[in-house]
C-alpha positions in Angstrom: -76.5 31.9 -119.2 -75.0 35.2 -117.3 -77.4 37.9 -116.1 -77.2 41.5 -115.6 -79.0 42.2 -112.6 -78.8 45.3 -110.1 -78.1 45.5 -106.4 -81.3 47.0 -104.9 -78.9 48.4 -101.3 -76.3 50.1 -104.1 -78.0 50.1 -107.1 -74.7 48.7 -108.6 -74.7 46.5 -111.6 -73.6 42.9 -111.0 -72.6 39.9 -113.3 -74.7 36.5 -112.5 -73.6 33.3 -113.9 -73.3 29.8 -112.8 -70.3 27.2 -113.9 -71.3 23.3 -113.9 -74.7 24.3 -112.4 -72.9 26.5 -109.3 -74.6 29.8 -109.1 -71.1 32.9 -108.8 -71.9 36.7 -108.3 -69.4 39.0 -109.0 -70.3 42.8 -108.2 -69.3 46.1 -109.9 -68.9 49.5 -109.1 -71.2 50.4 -112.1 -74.2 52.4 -112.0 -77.6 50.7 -113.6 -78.3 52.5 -117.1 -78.3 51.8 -121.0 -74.6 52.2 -121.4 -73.0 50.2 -118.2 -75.5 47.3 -118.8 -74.1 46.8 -122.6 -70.5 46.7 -121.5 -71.5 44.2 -118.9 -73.5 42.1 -121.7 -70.3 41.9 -123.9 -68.6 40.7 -121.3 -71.0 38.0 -120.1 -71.0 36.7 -123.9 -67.2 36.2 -123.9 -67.7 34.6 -120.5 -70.0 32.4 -121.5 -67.9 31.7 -124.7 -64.9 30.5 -122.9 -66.6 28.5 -120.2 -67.9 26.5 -123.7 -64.4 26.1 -124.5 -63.1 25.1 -121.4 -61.0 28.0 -121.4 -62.3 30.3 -119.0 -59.8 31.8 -115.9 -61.9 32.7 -113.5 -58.2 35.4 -112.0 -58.5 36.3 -115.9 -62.0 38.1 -115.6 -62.0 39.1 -111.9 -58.4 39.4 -110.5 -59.8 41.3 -107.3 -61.6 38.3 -106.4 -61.3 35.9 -103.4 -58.6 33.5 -104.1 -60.2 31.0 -102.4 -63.1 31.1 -105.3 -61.1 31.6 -108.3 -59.4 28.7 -106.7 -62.9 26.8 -106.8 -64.1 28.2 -110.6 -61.4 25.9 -112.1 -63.0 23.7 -114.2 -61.2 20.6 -113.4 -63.2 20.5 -109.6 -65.8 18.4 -109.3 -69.6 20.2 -109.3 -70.0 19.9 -105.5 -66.2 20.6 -104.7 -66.9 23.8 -106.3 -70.5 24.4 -104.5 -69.1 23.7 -101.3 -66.5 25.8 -101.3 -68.9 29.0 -103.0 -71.1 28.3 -100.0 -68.4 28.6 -97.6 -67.3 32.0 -99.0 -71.0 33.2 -99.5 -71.4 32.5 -95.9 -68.1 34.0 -94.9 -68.8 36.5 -97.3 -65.6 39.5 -98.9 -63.0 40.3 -96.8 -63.2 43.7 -95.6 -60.6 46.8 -95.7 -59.5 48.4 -92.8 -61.5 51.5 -91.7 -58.4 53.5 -93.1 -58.9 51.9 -96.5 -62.6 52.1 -97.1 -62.8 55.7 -96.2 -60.2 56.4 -98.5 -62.0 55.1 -101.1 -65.2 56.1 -100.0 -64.1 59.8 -100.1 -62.6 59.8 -103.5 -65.9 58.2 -104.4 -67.8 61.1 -102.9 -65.5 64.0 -105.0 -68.1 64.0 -107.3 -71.3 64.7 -105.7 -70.3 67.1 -103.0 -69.4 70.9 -103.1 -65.7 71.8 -102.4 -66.5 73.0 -98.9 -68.3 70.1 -98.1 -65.3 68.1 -99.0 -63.1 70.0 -97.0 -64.7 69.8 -94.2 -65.5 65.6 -94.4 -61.4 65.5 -95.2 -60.7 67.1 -92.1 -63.0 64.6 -90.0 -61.5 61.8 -91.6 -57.8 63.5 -91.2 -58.5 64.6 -87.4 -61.3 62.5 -85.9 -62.1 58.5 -87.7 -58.7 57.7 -89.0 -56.7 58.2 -86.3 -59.3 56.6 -83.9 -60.6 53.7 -85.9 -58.0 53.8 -89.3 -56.5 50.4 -88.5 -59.6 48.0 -87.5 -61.6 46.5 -90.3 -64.9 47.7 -91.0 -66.5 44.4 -89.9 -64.4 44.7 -86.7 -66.0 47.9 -85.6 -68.6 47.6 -83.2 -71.9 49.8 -81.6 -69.9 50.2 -78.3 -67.0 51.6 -80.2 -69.0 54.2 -82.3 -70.9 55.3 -78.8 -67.9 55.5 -76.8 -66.0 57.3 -79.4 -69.1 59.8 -79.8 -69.1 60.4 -75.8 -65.2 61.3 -76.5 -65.9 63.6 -79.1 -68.6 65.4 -77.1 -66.0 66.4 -74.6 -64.0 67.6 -77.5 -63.5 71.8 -77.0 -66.2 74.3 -78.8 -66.4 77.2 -80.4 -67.7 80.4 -79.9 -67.3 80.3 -76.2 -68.8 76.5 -75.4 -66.9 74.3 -73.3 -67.7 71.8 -75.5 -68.9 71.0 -79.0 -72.7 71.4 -79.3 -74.8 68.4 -80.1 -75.4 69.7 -83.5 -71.7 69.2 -84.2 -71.4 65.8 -82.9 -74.4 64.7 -84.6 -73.3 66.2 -87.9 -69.9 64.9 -87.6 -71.3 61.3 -86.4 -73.7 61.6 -89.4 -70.5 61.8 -91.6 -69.3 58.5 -89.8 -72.9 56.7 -90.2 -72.3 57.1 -94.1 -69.2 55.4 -94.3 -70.4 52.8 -91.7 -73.2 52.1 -94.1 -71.9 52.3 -97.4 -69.0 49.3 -96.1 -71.7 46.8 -94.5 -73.7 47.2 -97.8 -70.0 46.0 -99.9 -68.5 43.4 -97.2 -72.1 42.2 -96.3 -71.6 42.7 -91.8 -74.6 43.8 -89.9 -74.0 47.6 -90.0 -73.4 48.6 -86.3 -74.8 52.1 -86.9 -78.2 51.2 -86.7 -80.7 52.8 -84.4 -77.8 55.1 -82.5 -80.6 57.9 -82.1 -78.8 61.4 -82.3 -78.3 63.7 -79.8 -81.4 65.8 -78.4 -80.7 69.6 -79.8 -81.6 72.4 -78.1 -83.8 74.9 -79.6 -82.4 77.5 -81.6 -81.6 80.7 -79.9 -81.8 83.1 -82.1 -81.7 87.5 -81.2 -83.1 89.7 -83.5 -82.3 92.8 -83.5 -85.5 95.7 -83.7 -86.4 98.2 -86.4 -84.8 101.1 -83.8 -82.0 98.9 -83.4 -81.5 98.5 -87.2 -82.0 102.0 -88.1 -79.4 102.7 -85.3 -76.7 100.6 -86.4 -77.0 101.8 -90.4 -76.7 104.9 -89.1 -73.7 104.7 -86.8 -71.7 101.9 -88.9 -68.7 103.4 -90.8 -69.8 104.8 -94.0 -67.8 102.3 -96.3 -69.9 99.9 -94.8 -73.5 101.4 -94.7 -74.2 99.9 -97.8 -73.4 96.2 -96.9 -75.0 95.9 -93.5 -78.4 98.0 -95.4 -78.2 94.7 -97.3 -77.7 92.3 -95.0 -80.4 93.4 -92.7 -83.2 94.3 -95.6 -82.6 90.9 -97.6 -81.6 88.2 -94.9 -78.9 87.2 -97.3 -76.3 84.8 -95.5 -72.7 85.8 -94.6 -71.0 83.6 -97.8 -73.8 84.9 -99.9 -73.7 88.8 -99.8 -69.8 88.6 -99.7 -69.9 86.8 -102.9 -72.3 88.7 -104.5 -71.2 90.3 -108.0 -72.6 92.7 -110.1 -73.7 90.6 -113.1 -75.8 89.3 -110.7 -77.7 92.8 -109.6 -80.6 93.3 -111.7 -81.6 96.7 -111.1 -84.2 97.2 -113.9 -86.3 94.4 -112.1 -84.9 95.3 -108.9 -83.5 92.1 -108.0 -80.7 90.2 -106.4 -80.0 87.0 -108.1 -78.2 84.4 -105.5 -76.1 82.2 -107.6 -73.2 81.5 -105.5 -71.6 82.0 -102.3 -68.4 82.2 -101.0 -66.2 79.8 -98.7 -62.7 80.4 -97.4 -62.0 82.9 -100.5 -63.4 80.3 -103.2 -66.4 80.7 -105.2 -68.7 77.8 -105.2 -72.3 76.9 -105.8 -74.9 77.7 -102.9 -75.7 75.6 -100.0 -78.4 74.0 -101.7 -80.6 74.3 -104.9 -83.2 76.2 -102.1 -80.3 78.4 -101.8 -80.6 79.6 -105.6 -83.4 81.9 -105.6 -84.4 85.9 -106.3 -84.4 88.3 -103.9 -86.3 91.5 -104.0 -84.5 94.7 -103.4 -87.0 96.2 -100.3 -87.0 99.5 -98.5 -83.6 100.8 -99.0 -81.9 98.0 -100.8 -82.0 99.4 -104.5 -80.7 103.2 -102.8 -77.9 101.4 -101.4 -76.8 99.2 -104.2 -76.8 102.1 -106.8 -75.1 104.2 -104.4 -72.6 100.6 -103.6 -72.3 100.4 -107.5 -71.0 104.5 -108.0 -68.2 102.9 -105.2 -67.0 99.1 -106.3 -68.1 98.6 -110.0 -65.2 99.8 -111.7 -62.6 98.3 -109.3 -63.9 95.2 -108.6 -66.9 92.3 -109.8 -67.9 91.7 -106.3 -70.2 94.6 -104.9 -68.5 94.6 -101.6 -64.8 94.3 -102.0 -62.1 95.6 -100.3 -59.7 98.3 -101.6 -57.4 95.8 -103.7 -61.5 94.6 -105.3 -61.0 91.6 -104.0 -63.7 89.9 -101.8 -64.5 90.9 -98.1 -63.2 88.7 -95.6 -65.6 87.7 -93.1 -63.9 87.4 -90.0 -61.8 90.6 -90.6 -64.9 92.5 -90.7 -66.7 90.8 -87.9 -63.4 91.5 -85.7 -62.8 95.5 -86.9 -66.3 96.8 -87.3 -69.3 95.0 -86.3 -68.5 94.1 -83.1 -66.8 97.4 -82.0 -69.8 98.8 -83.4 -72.1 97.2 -81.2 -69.9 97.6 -78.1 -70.1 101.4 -78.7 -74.0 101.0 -79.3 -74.0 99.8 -75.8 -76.2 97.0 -78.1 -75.3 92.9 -76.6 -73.0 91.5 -79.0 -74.1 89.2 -81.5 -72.9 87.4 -84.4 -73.1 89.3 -87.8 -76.0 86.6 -88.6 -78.1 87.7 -86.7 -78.8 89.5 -89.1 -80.6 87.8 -91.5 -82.8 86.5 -88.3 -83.7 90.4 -87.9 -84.9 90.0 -91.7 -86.7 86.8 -91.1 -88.6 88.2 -88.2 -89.4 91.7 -89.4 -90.7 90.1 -92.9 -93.2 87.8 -90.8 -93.6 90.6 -88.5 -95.0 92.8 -91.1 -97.4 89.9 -92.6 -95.8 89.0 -95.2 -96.7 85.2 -96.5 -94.6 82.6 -94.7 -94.2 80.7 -98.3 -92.7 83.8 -99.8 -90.5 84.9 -96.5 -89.2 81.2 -96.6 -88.0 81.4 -100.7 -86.8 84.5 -99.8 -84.5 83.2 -97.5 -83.6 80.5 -99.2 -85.5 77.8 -97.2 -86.9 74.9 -99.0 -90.3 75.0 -96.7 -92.1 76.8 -94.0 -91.1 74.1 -91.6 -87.6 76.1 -90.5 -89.6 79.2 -90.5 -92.4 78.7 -88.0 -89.7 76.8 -85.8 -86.9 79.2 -85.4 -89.0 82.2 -85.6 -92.6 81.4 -84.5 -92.4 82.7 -80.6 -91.5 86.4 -81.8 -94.0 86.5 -83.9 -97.2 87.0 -82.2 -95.5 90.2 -79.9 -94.5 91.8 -83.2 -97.4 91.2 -85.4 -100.1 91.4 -82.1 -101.3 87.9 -83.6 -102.4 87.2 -79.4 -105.7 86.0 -80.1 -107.2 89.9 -80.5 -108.3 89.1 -84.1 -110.7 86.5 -83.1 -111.9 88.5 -80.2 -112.8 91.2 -82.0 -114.5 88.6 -84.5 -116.4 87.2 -81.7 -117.0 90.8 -80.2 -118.4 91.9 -83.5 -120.8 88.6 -84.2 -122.1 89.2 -80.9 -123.0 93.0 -81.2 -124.7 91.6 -84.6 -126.8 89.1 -83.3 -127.6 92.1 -80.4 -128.7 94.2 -83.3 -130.8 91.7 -85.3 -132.8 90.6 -82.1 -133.5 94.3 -81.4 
């Protein structure tokens, strides 16, 4: 009789069955539910229905397969001909793709689950980086030695943003990227997955440069005036750069005072957030509801987006970065800093002022404190005087107490 049964690496659906007493697994690409499992069911009953016959082709029901075991399935071979030669291939086990073929079909697998961005930026690794340097091995060939050496290559690879090279963070996220595809093919074509335990690279921690209230108050008042508005909002709601450029009105609630993140924006297109942490509410604080009314007498009849440019069309990140902040800071005499620094100046004064962590971190966006109290925890205590004068005076105080009471 066939069985349905279910990978437990893949959680893909495979069919189970045995011909003169020899056991034969063929796997799908099926997920396990209700649906899947009946169409899988019909097809073992017509299976089962021809091998009764006599009339079952193995190359009929699984053309993809070995031909070396549709070879052995033929009914005419002898019981242990056939087990023999199944226990051969079991032990040799599918043969696999090149590296160039598998992450093909691994990426069109993955346009489903991931983001646009995300998928731009995997099909430039694959396009740049692992196809050219392992497209034309097989998976199985590919060995630990070959994935470290190729890492130490990429880490002498040029940075951005001034770095020689490219920061651990990028090698591990682009190795990361490879340690998928690794994985997913020793899963399929059953080969020890050479991946395992290559530790990432040791990160430095992040450097991050608030700016002060002074300096905040000093740079809203000095910026350009088409863009006092904006940077108001940047600094007072820690929203990121994507974010508050995609930001349109429908989703400004002023009656509630609230800022609704539903999307961002990436390389002019509007997509869904980072993350579901990412979609969350966003109170309009100090001067953010001033500057969003005044924002909407300005943009709302031109454009849907709150901060556009003349044509209503989106801000472009870098063309802002490049024209106004950082001329603005050079003339501030202030060291120059990326524009998202901002939204570390909103982390920091939000903890600063003693506001819950748990609230700070949904209003960033963060799905736990754990980021928060590890990017942000050293400038806390300076700003907030948490240095251990609390408990002294608690100590103080119980002392003078006990004083009094013995008197």
């Amino acid at each position: 009789m066939a069985n349905i049964r279910t990978r437990k690496e893949t959680g893909k659906l495979y069919l189970d069955f045995f011909i003169k007493g020899v056991r034969f697994r063929e796997q799908t690409l099926l997920e396990e539910n209700a649906k899947n499992i009946k169409v899988l069911e019909q097809l073992a009953q017509t299976i089962e229905a021809r091998i009764l016959l006599n009339e079952f082709r193995y190359e009929e029901f699984f053309p993809g397969s070995s031909k070396n075991i549709i070879k052995a399935a033929k009914i005419g071979m002898a019981g242990n001909e056939i087990r023999a030669e199944v226990l051969k291939l079991e032990q040799e086990g599918p043969k696999a793709p090149t590296f160039k073929e598998f992450s093909e079909q691994w990426y069109t697998e993955k346009t489903i689950e991931w983001r646009a961005s995300h998928l731009r930026n995997v099909r430039s690794m694959l396009d740049s980086l692992f196809i050219p340097y392992f497209g034309k091995y097989s998976v199985a060939s590919i060995t630990r030695e070959s994935l470290i050496n190729f890492r130490v290559k990429m880490a002498q690879m040029p940075g951005r943003g001034g770095n020689e090279t490219l920061t651990p963070k990028t090698v591990n996220n682009r190795m990361g990227v490879l340690q998928m595809i690794m994985q997913e093919a020793s899963l399929r074509y059953r080969f020890e997955n050479p991946y395992q335990h290559i530790s990432p690279l040791k990160m430095k921690k992040i450097h991050i440069e608030p700016f002060s209230l002074v300096e905040v108050n000093t740079i809203i008042e000095q910026v350009r005036e088409d863009y006092r508005n904006y940077y108001t909002v940047r600094f007072y709601t820690g929203m990121r750069t994507g974010e508050i450029d995609g930001l349109k009105w429908e989703y400004v609630d002023f009656e509630n005072k609230q800022i609704l993140v539903r999307e961002t924006i990436i390389g002019g297109r509007t997509e869904y957030t980072k993350n579901d942490s990412s979609q969350r509410v966003i109170p309009m604080l100090g001067p953010v509801y001033d500057s969003l009314k005044d924002q909407y007498l300005a943009t709302s009849k031109i454009s849907p987006y709150v901060f556009c440019n003349m044509e209503g069309k989106p801000l472009e990140h870098n063309n802002v970065t490049k024209r106004v902040w950082y001329p603005l800071l050079e003339y501030l005499g202030l060291k120059k800093r990326r524009p998202y620094q901002t939204r570390h100046t909103a982390a920091t004064l939000l903890l600063a002022s003693g506001e819950n962590p748990e609230w700070v971190a949904r209003v960033l966006g963060h799905a736990s404190t754990e980021m928060l109290f590890k990017v942000y925890s050293r400038y806390i205590p300076n700003l907030t005087r948490m240095d251990g004068s609390a408990f002294n005076s608690l100590v103080a105080q119980s002392s003078n107490n006990t004083k009094g009471d013995s008197l």
